[in-house]
C-alpha positions in Angstrom: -18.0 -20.3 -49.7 -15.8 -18.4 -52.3 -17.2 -15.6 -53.6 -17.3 -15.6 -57.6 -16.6 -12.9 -60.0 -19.0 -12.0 -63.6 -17.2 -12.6 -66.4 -18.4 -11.5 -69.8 -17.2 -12.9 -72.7 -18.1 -13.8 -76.8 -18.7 -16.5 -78.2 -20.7 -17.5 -81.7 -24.4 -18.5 -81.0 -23.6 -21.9 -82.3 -20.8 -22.9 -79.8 -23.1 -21.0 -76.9 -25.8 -23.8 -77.9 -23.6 -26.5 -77.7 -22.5 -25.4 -74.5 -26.2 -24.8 -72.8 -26.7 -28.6 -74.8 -23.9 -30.0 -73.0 -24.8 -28.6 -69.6 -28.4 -29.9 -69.8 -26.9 -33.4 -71.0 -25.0 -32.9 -67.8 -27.5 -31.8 -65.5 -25.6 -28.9 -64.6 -26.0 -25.1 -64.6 -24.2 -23.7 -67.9 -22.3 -21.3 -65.4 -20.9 -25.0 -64.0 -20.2 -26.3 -67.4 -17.9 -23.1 -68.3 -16.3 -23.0 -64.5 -15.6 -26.8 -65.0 -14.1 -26.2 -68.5 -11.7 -23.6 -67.3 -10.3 -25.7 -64.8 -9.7 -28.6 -66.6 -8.3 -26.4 -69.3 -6.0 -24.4 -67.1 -5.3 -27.3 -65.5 -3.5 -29.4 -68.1 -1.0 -27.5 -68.1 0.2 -28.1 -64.7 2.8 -31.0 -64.0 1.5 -34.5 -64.0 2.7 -36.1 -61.0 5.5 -38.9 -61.2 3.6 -42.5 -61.2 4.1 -44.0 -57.6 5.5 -47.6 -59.4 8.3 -48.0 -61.5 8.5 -47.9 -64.7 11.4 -50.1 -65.2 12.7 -53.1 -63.8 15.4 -52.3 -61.7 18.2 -55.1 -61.1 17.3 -58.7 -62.4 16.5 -59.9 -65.3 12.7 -60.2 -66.8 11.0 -63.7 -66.8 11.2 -64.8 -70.4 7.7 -66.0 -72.2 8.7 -69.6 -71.8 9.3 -69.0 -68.0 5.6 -66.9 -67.9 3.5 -69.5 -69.6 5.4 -72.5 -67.6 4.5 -70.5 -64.2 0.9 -70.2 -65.6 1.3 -66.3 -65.5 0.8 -66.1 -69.5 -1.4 -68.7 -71.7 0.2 -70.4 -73.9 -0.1 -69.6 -77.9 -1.4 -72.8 -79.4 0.7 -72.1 -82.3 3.9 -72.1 -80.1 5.7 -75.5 -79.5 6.6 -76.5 -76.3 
């Protein structure tokens, strides 16, 4: 196990109530809550990674609405003639 550091730090009564609310909520130790919150805070700033699919269409041509609803892939809008 990793040892852990003390940290002391200020905060206004009514956010350190929140924050002991919260961890109850959560069932975890308020020490947990604030150790979780730093992480996801320092966190988003990292890099997202790059999606493992596409995000565009490469080569070809997209089916047109006419061909989706036809091959059952999209409902057809009652609306819409035929």
């Amino acid at each position: 196990m990793q040892t852990m550091k003390r940290a002391i730090f200020q905060a206004e009564p009514e956010l350190l109530e929140r924050a002991q609310r919260r961890a109850r909520e959560r069932g975890v130790s308020f020490a947990e809550l604030v150790r979780s919150s730093l992480e996801r805070e320092l966190n988003a700033d990292a890099p997202r990674p790059m999606p493992r699919h596409s995000l565009f269409r490469s080569g070809g041509k997209w089916p047109s609405a006419r061909e989706l609803t036809e091959s059952g892939r999209m409902p057809p809008r009652s609306w819409r003639s035929s």
